[in-house]
N, C-alpha and C positions, 0 to 999 in steps of 0.2 A: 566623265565616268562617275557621278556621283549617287546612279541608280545601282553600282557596283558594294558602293561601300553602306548601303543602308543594309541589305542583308546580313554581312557581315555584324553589321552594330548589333544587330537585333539576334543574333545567334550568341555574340557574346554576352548580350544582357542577360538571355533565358539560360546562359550557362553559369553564371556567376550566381542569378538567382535561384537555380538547382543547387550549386554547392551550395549556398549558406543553410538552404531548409534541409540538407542533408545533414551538417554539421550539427545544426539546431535538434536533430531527432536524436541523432546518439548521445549528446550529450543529456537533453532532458531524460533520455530512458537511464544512464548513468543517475542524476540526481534525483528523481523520483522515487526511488528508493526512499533513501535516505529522507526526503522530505514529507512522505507517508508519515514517520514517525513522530515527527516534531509536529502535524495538525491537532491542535487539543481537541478531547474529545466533543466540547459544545458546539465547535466548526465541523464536524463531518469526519472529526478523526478516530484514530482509535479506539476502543475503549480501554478502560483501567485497567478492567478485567481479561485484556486479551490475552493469548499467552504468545510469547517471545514468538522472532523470527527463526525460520529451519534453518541451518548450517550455524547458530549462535553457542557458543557455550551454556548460554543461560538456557538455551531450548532441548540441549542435550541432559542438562540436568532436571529441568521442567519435563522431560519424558521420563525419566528414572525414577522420578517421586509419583508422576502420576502412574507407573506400572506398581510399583510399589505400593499405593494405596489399591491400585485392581484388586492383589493378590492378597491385602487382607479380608477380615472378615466383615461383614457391615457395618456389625456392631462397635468396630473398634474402628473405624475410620476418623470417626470424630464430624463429620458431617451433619452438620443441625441442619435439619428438614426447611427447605425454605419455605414461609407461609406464602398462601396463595394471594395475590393480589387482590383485592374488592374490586368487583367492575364498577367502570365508572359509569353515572347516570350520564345516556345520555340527552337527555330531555331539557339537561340545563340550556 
């Protein structure tokens, strides 16, 4: 009977190796989060300038300041004109 027990083996293999890449999916969708943030910006991460994550405290008060600059006037924002870049030659 040992053309009985090879299917077996083989049913139990592809089920063992379904759970582990299942376990393996939730948990990297758990810690990608989190490790989005810690990529420095020269790797492909964030930048400086980016503003907070949604549900953060910091992103609840980073929308409060930025309504808050909406509603004033231009004049008084405080916003220095950023200069435009030079294009770069590209002939170099």
């Amino acid at each position: 009977m040992p053309i009985v027990s090879r299917p077996i083996a083989v049913l139990t293999a592809l089920a063992l190796a379904a759970g582990a890449l299942g376990g393996c999916s939730s948990m990297n969708q758990k810690l990608s989060a989190g490790m989005a943030d810690t990529i420095p910006s020269w790797a492909g991460g964030l930048p400086a300038d980016a503003p907070p994550r949604p549900g953060t405290p910091e992103y609840d008060k980073f929308m409060q300041d930025r309504e808050r600059k909406r509603l004033m006037p231009a004049a008084q924002r405080g916003d220095e004109a950023k200069p435009a870049t030079a294009p770069q030659d590209a002939a170099r």
